[in-house]
N, C-alpha and C positions, 0 to 999 in steps of 0.2 A: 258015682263019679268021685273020684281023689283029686280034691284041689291042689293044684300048687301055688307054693309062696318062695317068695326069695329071703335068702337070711344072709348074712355077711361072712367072709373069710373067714374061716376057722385060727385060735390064735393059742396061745401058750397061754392057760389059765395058770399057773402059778401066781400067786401073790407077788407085786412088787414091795421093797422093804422097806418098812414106818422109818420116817427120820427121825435123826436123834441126833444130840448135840456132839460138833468134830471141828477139827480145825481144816478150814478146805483152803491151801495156801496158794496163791497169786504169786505172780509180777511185782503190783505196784501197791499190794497189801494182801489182807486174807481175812476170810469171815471166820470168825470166834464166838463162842456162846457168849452173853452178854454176861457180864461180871457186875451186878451192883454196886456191889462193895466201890469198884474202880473207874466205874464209865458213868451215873451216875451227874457229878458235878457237871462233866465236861459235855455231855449229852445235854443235857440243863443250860447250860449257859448260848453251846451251839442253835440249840432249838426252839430260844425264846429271845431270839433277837428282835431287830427292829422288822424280820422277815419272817416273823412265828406266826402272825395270821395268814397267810399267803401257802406257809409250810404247811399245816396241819388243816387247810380249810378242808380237803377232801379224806382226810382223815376219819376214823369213828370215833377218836376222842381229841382232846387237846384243842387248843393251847392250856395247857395246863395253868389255875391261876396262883399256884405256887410251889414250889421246889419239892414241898411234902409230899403234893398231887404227881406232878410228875414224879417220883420215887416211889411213890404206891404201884404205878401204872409198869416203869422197867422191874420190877420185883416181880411180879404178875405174868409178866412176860418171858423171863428170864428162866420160868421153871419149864420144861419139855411137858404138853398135853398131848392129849391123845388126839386132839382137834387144833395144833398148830405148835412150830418149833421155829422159834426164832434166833436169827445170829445178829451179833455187831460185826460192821463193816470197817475192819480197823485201817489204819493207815501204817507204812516204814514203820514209824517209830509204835505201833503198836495202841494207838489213839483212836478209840473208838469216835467217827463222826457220821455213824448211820446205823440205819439197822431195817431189815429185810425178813419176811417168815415164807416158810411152806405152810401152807395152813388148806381145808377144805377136803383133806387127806384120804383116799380110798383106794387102798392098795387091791382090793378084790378086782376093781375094775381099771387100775392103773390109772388114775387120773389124781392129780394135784394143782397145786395153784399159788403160784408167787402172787401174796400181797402185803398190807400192813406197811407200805414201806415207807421209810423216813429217810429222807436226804439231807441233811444238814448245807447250808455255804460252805461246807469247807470239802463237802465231796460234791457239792454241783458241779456240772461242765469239767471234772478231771478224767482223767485214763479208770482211774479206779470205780466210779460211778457204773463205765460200763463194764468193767475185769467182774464185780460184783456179780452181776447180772448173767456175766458168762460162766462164771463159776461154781454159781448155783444150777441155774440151768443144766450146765455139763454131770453135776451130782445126782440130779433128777432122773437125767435117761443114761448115764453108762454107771453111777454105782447103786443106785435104789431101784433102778428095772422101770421108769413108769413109761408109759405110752401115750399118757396127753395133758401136757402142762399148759396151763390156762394162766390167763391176765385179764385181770376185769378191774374197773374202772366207771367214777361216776361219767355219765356222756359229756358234762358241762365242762369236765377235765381235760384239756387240747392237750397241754403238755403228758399226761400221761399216754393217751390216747397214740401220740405222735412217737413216744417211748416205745410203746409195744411195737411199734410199725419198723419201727427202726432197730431196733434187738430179733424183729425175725418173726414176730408172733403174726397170725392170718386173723384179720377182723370176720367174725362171725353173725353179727347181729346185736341187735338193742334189745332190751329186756327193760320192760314198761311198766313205772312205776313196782321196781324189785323191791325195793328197800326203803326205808324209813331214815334217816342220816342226820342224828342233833336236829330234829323235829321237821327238815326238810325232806320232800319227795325224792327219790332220787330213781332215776332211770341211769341201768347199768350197761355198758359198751363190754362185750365178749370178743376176749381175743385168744387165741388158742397156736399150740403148737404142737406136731405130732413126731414122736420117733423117728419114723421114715423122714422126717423133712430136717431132721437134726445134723446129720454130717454136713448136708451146703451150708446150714444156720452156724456152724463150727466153724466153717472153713474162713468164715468172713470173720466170724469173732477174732480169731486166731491171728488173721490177716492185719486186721485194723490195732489190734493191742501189740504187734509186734514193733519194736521201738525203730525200727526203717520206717514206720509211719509217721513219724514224728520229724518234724524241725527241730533246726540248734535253741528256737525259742518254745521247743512244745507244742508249737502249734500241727494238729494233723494235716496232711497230705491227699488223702483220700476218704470219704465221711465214711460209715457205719452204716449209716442209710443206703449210700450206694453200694456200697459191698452186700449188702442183704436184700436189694432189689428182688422179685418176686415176679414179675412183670416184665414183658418187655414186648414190643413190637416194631418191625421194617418190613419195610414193603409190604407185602397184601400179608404175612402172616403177625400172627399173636403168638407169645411166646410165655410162657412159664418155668422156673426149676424144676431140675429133676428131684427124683424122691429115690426110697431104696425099693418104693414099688412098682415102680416102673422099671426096675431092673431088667424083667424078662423083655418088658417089650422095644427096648431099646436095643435088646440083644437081636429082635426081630428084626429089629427095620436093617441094625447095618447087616443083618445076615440079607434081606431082599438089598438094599443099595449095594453090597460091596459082590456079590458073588458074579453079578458079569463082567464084573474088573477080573478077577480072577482067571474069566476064559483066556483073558489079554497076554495078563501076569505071571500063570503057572504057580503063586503064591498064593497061600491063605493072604486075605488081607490082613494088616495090624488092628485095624477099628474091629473084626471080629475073632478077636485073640484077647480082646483085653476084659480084665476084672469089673467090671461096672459097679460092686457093691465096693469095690477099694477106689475105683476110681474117684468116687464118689466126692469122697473125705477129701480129695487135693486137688480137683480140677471142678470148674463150675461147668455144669451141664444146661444146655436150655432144648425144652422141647416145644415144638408145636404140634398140635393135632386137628384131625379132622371128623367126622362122624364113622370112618373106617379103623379109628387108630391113631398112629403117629404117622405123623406127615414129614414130620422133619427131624433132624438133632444136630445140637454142633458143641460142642467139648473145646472149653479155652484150659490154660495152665497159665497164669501169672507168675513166673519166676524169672531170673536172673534173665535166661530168654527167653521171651515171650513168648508162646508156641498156641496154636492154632489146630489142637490136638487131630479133630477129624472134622470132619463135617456128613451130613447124611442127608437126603430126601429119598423117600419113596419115590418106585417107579412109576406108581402111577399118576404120578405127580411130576413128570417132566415135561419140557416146554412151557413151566408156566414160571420161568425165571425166580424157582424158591433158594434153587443156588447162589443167585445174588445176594438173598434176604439172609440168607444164613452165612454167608460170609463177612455180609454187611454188619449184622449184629456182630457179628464175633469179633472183627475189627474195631467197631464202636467199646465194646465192653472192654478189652485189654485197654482203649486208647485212655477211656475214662479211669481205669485202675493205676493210671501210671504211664503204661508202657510207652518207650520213646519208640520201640519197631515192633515186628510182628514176624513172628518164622513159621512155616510148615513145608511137609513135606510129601512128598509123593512117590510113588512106584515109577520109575526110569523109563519104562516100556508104556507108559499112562500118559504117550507127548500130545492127545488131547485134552488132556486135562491141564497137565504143563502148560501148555499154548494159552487155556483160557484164565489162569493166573498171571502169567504175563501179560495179558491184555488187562488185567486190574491191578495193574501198577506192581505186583511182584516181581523180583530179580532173581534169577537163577546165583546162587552163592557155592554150592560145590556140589557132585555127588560121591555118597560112603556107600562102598564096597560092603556088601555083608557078604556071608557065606551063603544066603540063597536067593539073593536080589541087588540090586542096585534102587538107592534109594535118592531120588533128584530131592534137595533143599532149594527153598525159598524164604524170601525176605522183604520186606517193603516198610521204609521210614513212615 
């Protein structure tokens, strides 16, 4: 008898590529190989304030007990190994107030790991803290190829722990009694991020750092947190982002949702015409599933106007009001991002569907003439 076993997707083994010291330039600063010579003092003085126990408590070294020590330790650090490359997090003017590594490095199997990291007071709580974090990240999976960047952290550490959650990373589990830490036990919190899950992890980056986010005093508008939401549920479903490998089956469902529109219509529908690996990058997708697959999808676009891109359930999933839930979230998610209204639209010849948008507070606003349909717009404050 020939047993069989299951083994995973087949993937591109080529090697992703070792990092090495670059200048990766930002918005509201840009990471730089650390310069001793020049960062140094200022590093020193930031990182041994009145908040240097607090800073370096989950650290593997430091507080340093003096200027010599900390200067042995940026020297040390400053040179590119084969086992970790670290940058300074500089600010405008060019001021190193942090510093950040890829470290844990295995290009065979594309996996690496943001750690080491030092935040200074002077990069806590600004725009650049998290441009940092995007920055490097974005390095990781579209110029060095990797396929699963990692964040780990002691468990006792909330604030880091609550970082990873909010930069986009998936908590994976505890690991008991890992490490040894300045003569403490330490139990380490695994947090991980995959390729496929990086363009919705982008989108929000991109979103949140963009200076529309911001007040005349600085203050943000919509958190990081919420833009990198992960989760979500209404009504009887549970809901998740999409990924780039759910591609195909996304492309499934609106082909079963949309094709008896189509008897109606005489039109391909638009949900099964469009790019889903590009879609990806600019509009937040949330899926729900079932033990058959996907049960549902619904596609927002947060821009200038709001839009409501499609929505989708299985058929055999009708009658049980997931139209509702999928509309419901979608309207929730645009409301929470900003949005003061909400627009979609539909196929002219679809006046059931028309009717039951109307009946959830949507207004008919115009219909555009294409050259092979008529498309009715809606709208609701």
């Amino acid at each position: 008898m020939v047993s069989a076993f299951a083994v995973g997707a087949a993937v591109d083994t080529t090697p992703a590529l070792k990092p090495d010291h670059c200048v990766i330039e930002g918005r509201y600063g840009r990471l730089r190989p650390i310069d001793p010579a020049r960062d140094i003092e200022g590093l020193y003085a930031l990182s041994h304030g009145a908040e240097k126990d607090s800073q370096w408590a989950y650290l593997p070294l430091g507080p340093f007990a003096d200027k010599a020590g900390f200067a042995d330790e940026v020297r040390k650090i400053a040179a590119v190994t084969a086992e970790r490359v670290f940058w300074a997090v500089a600010d405008r003017q060019d001021r190193a107030v942090g510093w950040l590594s890829l470290m844990r490095i295995d290009p065979a199997h594309k996996t690496i790991e943001v750690g080491y990291i030092l935040y200074t007071p002077a990069l806590q709580r600004t725009p650049l803290a998290t441009e940092a974090q995007y920055l490097i990240a974005r390095h990781v999976f579209e110029t060095l190829g990797y396929r699963r960047y990692e964040w780990k952290c002691n468990a006792l550490n909330g604030p880091s722990k609550r970082a990873a959650e909010r930069f986009g990373f998936s908590y994976e589990g505890l690991f008991r009694q890992h490490m040894i830490v300045k003569g403490h036990s330490r139990d380490t919190a695994w947090f991980s991020m995959l390729d496929s899950e990086w363009p919705q992890r982008k989108l929000a980056f991109t979103r949140w750092l963009d200076p529309s986010n911001f007040d005349a005093d600085g203050r943000q508008k919509v958190s990081l947190g919420l833009m990198n939401r992960l989760i979500e549920s209404e009504g009887p479903l549970a809901f998740r982002r999409a990924t780039l490998a759910d591609v195909p089956a996304i492309l499934a469902l609106k082909e079963a949702a949309y094709l008896p529109n189509e008897v109606l219509t005489g039109n391909a529908s638009f949900p099964r015409m469009v790019d889903y690996a590009q879609s990806i990058k600019t509009e937040e997708i949330w899926l729900s599933e079932d033990a058959d697959g996907l049960a549902a999808c619904v596609v927002v676009e947060m821009a200038d106007d709001p839009l409501i891109v499609s929505l989708a359930v299985h058929p055999r999933h009708q009658g049980k009001r997931y139209g509702d839930a999928i509309l419901g979230l979608a309207e929730r998610r645009l409301r929470d991002l900003g949005a003061p209204h909400v627009t979609l639209y539909t196929n002219f010849k679809l006046t059931q569907r028309i009717e039951w948008y109307a009946r959830r507070g949507f207004q008919r606003t115009h219909v555009k003439e294409m050259e092979d349909r008529k498309v009715q717009y809606m709208r609701k404050d």
